[in-house]
N, C-alpha and C positions, 0 to 999 in steps of 0.2 A: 553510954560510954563515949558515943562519939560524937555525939553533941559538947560531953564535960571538954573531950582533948581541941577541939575544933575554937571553945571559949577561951582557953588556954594559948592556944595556937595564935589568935587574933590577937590577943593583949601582948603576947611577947613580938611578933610582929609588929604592931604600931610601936613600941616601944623603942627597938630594935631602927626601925626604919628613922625616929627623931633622934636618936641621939647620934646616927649614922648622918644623917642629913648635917646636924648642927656639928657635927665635929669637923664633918670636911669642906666645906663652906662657912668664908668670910661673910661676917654679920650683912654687909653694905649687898654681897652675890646673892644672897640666899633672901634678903625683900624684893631685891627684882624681881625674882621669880613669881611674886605673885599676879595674876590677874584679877580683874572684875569685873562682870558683866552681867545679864539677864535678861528676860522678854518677857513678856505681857501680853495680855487679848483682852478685847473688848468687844461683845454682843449684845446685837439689838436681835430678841426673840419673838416671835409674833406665832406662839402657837395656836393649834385647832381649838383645843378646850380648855384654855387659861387665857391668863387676861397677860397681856405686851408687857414685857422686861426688858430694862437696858440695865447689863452687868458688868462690869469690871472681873475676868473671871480670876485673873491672878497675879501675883508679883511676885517674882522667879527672881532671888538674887544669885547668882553665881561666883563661886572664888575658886579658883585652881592656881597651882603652883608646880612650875615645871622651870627646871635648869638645869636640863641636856643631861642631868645624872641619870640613876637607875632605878627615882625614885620619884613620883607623880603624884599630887593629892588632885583631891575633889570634891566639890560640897555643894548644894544647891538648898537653901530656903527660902519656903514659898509662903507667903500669904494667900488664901484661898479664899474667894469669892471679897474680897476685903468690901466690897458697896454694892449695892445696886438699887435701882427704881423700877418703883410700881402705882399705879394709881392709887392702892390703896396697900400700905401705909403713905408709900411716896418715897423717901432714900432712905435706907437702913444699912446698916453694917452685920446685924443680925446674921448669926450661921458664920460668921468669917472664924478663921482660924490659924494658927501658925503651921505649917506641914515640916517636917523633914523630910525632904525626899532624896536627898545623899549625901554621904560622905562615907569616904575612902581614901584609901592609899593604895596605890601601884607599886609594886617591886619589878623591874625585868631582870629577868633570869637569865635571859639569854635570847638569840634573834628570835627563837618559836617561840617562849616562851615567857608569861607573866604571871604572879601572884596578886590578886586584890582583896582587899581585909577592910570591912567595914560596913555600909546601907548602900545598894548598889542595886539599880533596876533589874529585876528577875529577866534574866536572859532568852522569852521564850517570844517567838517572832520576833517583829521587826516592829511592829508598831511598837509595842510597851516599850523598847530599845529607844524610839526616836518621837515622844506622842507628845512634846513640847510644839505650843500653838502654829509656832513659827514655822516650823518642819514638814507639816502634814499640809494636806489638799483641803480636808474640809477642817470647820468649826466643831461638827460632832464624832466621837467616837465609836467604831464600831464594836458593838456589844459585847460579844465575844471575846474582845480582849480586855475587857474590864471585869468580867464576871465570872470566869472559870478557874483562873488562877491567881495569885497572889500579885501585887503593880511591883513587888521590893523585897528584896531578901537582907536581912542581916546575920552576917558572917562571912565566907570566904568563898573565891575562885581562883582556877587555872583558867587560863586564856592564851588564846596567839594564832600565830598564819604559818602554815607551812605552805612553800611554792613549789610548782612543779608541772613543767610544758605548759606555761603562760596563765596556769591558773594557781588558783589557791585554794586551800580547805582551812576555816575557820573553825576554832574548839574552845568551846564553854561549858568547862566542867564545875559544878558550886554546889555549896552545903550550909544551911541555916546553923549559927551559933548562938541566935540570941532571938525569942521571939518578938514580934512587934508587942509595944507596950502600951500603946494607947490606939484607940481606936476613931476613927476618921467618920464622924457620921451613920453610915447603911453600911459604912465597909467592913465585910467580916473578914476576920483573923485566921490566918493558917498557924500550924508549928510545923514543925521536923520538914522544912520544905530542901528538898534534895533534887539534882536534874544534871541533863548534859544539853547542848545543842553543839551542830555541828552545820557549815555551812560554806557549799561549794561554790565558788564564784569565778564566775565567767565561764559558765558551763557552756555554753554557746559558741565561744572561743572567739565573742569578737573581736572586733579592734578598734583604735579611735577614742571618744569620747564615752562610747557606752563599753567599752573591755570591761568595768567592774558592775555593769549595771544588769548581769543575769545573773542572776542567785537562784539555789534553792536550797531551804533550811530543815531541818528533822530535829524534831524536839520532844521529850523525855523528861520527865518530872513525878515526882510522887512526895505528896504531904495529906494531913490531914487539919478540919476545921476545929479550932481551939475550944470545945467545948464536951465534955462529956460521953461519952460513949459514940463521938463522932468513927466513921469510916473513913481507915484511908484511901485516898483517892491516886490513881495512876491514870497520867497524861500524856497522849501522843497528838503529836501536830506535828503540820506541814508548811510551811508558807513558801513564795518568793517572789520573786522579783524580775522584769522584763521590761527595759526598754531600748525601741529602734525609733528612727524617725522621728515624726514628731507622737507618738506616743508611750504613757507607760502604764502597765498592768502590774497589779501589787495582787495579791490573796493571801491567803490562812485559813486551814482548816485544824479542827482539834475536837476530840473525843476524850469523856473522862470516864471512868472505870471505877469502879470497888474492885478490891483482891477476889474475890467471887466471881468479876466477871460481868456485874449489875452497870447498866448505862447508868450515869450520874449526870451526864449532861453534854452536848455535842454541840458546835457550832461553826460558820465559817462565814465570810465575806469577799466577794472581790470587787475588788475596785479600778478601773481606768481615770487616764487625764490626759488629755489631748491636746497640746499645743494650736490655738484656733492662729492668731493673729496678738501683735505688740505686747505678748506676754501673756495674753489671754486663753486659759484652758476650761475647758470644758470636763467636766468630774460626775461620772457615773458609779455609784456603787451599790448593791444587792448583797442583803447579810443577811442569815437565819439562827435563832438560839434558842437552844431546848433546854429545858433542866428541868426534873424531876421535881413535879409539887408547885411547879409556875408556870404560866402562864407561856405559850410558845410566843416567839416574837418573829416575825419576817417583814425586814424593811428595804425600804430603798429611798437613796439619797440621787437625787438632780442639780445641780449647781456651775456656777462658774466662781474659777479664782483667778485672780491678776496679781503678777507677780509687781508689785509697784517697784522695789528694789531687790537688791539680793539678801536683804535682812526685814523686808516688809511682805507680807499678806492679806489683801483684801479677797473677802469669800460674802457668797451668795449663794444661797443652797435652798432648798425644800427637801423636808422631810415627809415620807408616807409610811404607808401599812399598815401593822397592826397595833393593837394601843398600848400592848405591853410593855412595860419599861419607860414608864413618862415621863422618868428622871430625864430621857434622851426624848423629849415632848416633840411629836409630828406636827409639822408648819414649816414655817417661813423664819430663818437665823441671817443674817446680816455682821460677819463679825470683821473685825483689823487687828493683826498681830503683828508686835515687833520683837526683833534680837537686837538690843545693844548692849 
């Protein structure tokens, strides 16, 4: 039943939100509004037990549309792995794919508060939120947030900031209307995915440059795997965020659950970056992932990244530990990512 109203919900929304858009907006104000942009990465991999890859991992186009009304799109398509080289074949396109990985429309409600309707990154830490090449420290992904829960929800959320004595609480309340409809490779399918997070910033009460750079986030989640007499699964995690000086400290932790109470899979990471000299930081991080029926994985990542510009990433990293998970293959990654 509330999956049907929730389906309901969205379609009269977008609907609502275009004809509102195009009625009070002059044809010539309303193409201003749009943008265009996107990033990309490229990796030279040189792991322990495979043979050296140079990939193209993706092309991220970006279009959003914002004119100061109460009403905001967003969309991002990606091509995914579109080339890469290997000794043997040598350059293939093989495996690439077209992704959807968002669209949406914003309504604001008012100053706390905003509606979104449509494919929108599942709001559970910070990495899934931000894990665009350009954004992040390293080139690899920490496990954990690829494998417990869903990357993308379709359907709706409440969102916004309320302020108070220099800080702020962030809220992310969302409900799955429509499941994912084609399936991405290894990636398995959730339904009924439902959650909150919430997330206090500036706990610290600095001031300066870093006021919004101490977080800590609580996150809440329950769906189930798209298949058959699957378990639903209830999720709790932790993450946040710290930085002074020259450095900054990220984590996440998360536990998943059956209704019974049965572990279905735990995992966590944390990560430092250092500010060494001309931009250059120094990137430690230690992560552990368990799930029931595979393989335990504990790793750690060594590396340096240079900030070449404010829209550029050059990274150097080595991967170790244990071999589970070779999709994320232990060795030696060399990548460069841009935002334009």
């Amino acid at each position: 039943m509330v999956t049907k109203f929730l389906r309901i919900a969205v379609s009269l929304i977008a609907v609502l939100v275009w004809r509102h858009s195009l009625a009070d907006e002059a044809p010539t104000d309303f193409w201003q509004g749009f943008r265009l942009g996107g990033y990309s990465s490229v990796d030279l991999r040189i792991p322990r037990t495979e043979t050296t890859q140079l990939r193209l991992n993706e092309i991220s186009m970006i279009l959003t549309w914002d004119q100061n009304t109460r009403f905001k799109f967003f969309g991002e398509l990606e091509l995914e792995d579109p080339i890469r080289y290997q000794r043997r074949p040598g350059w293939t396109d093989q495996g690439s794919y077209l992704d959807l990985e968002r669209l949406y429309l914003d309504y604001n409600i008012n100053e706390q508060s905003n509606l979104r309707s449509g494919r929108f990154l599942t709001p559970i830490g910070r990495w899934n939120q931000l894990h665009a090449a350009p954004l992040v420290w390293t080139a690899s992904r920490p496990l954990v947030t690829k494998t417990l829960f869903p990357y993308a929800t379709n359907g709706a959320m409440l969102f916004g900031t309320v302020g108070f004595n220099e800080r702020s609480l962030e809220y992310q309340v969302y409900a799955e209307a429509l499941k994912d409809q084609h399936k991405d490779n290894d990636e398995t399918i959730y339904r009924e995915m439902r959650g909150a997070r919430i997330t206090l910033n500036n706990l610290l009460h600095f001031s300066g440059e870093n006021a919004g750079l101490n977080a800590i986030g609580l996150n809440i989640a329950s769906y189930q795997e798209d298949r058959p007499n699957a378990p639903q699964f209830r999720l709790y995690g932790l993450d946040f965020l710290l930085a002074f000086d020259r450095w900054e400290l990220l984590g996440e932790a998360y536990t998943r659950q059956t209704p019974q109470g049965k572990d279905a899979g735990h995992g966590a990471y944390l990560q430092s970056a250092y500010m060494m000299v001309d931009d250059w930081y120094w990137i430690t991080r230690v992560e552990t992932l368990n799930v029931p029926n595979n393989a335990d994985a504990d790793r750690w990542v060594l590396g340096v990244t240079k900030r070449v510009k404010p829209n550029q990433l050059l990274k150097l990293e080595f991967i170790g530990g244990s071999d589970a998970y070779e999709e994320v293959p232990r060795g030696f990654t060399a990548s460069f990512a841009v935002m334009f």
